[in-house]
N, C-alpha and C positions, 0 to 999 in steps of 0.2 A: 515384383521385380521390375526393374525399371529399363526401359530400350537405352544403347550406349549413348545414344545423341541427347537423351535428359540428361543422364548419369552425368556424363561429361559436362554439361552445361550447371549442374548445382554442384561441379566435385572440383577440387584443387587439384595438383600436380601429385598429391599423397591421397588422395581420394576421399579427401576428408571434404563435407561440403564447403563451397566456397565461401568467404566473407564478403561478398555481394548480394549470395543468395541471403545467408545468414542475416542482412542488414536488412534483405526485402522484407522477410517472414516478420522483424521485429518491427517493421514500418506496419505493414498490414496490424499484426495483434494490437499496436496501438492505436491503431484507425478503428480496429473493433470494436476497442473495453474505452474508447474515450468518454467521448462526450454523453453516450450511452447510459455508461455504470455512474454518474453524477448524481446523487439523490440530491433534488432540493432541498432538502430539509437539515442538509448535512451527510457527511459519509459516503458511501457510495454502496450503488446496488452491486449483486451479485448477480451474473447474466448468463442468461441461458444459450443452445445452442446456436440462435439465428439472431444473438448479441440483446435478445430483450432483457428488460431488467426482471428479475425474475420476484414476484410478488405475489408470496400462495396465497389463497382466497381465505385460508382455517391460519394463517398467521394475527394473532393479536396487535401485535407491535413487529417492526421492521429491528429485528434484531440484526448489528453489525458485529459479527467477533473482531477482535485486535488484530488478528494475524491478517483479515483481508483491509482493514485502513491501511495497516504499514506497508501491508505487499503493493498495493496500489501508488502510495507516495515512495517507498523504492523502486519502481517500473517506471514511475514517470519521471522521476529523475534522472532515471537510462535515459527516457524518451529525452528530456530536455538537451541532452548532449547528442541527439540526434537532428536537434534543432522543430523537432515536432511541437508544432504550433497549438497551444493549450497545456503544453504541460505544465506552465506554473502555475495555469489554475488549479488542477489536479493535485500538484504541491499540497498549495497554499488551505485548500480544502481539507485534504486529508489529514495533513498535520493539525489546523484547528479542531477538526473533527476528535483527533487523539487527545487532546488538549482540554477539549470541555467535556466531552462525554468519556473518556475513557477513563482518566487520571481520576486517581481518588487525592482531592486534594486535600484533605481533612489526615489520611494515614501514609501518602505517598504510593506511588508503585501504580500499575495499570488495570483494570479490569477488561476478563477476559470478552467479556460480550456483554454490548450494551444495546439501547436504543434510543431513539432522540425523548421518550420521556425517562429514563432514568436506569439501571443497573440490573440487566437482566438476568449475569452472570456474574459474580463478584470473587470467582478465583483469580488468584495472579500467579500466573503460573511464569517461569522462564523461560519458557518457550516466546511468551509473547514480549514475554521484554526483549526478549534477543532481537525479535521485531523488529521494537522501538526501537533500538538500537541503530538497527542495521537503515531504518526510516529515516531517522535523523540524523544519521553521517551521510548517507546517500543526496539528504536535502540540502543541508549545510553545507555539500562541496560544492552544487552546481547553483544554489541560490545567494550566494558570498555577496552581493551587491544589494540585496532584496530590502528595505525598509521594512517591511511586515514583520513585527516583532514575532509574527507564529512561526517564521518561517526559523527561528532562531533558536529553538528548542534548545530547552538546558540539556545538553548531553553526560554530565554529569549528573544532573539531577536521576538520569535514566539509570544509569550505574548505579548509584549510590541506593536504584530504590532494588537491588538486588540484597542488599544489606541493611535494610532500613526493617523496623519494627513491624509495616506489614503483613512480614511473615509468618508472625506470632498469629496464633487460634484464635485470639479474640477477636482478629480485626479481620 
């Protein structure tokens, strides 16, 4: 439980916390998971509690699932409207990252987890297209001027692989 004089200080008029606090904590979490979670190689790590990039020693390959590229390029697309300096790199990364290693481009649709040599997991579940989805409207609103043709992701194409032959058992 918290003493009145925090309370007061993180709460609004309705005791809801306030949108300053609210704006602080999203400053901090992305000073956190920035420049940190960047995997050179493409994608981004997954980080542990004191922000390292988390890399088990019995891991073969650096497997990235779908749903942390997309969450990442949706987060920093927040970031970007917050004026959080790095966030198009973070974009721009991310999104190529879903681009070359995710997409199956031979059947369409995404793969659920990959790594930078090749398909570690090949469901494509809707779950992670929802993802995409939500990645690439997120990036598209706030990257509108961007030249980087990654930054441009077909949103259709992401739809469309809801309904696309994929689905099918053979593929």
């Amino acid at each position: 439980m918290q003493n009145d004089e925090t309370q007061s200080f993180l709460a609004d008029e309705t005791g809801q916390p306030s949108n300053a606090w609210l704006n602080d904590q999203a400053l901090l979490l992305f000073d956190f998971f920035g420049p940190a979670a960047l995997n050179p190689k493409g994608g981004f790590w997954a980080l542990g509690r004191t922000g390292d990039p988390l890399r088990p020693s019995f891991a073969a390959q650096e497997v990235q699932p779908l749903h942390n590229a997309t969450r990442f390029v949706h987060c920093f697309s927040l970031a970007h409207r917050f004026g959080f300096a790095g966030a198009e790199r973070m974009i721009d990364q991310g999104l190529e990252f879903i681009l070359k290693q995710h997409r199956d481009a031979q059947h369409g649709g995404y793969y659920w987890a990959v790594s930078n040599d090749g398909v570690i997991d090949p469901a494509k579940q809707a779950y992670g297209h929802a993802f995409v989805l939500l990645a690439a409207a997120a990036a598209k609103e706030v990257m509108q001027e961007a030249s980087d043709p990654v930054v441009h992701l077909d949103v259709p194409l992401v739809v469309d692989a809801g309904q696309g032959a994929h689905w099918a058992a053979a593929h």
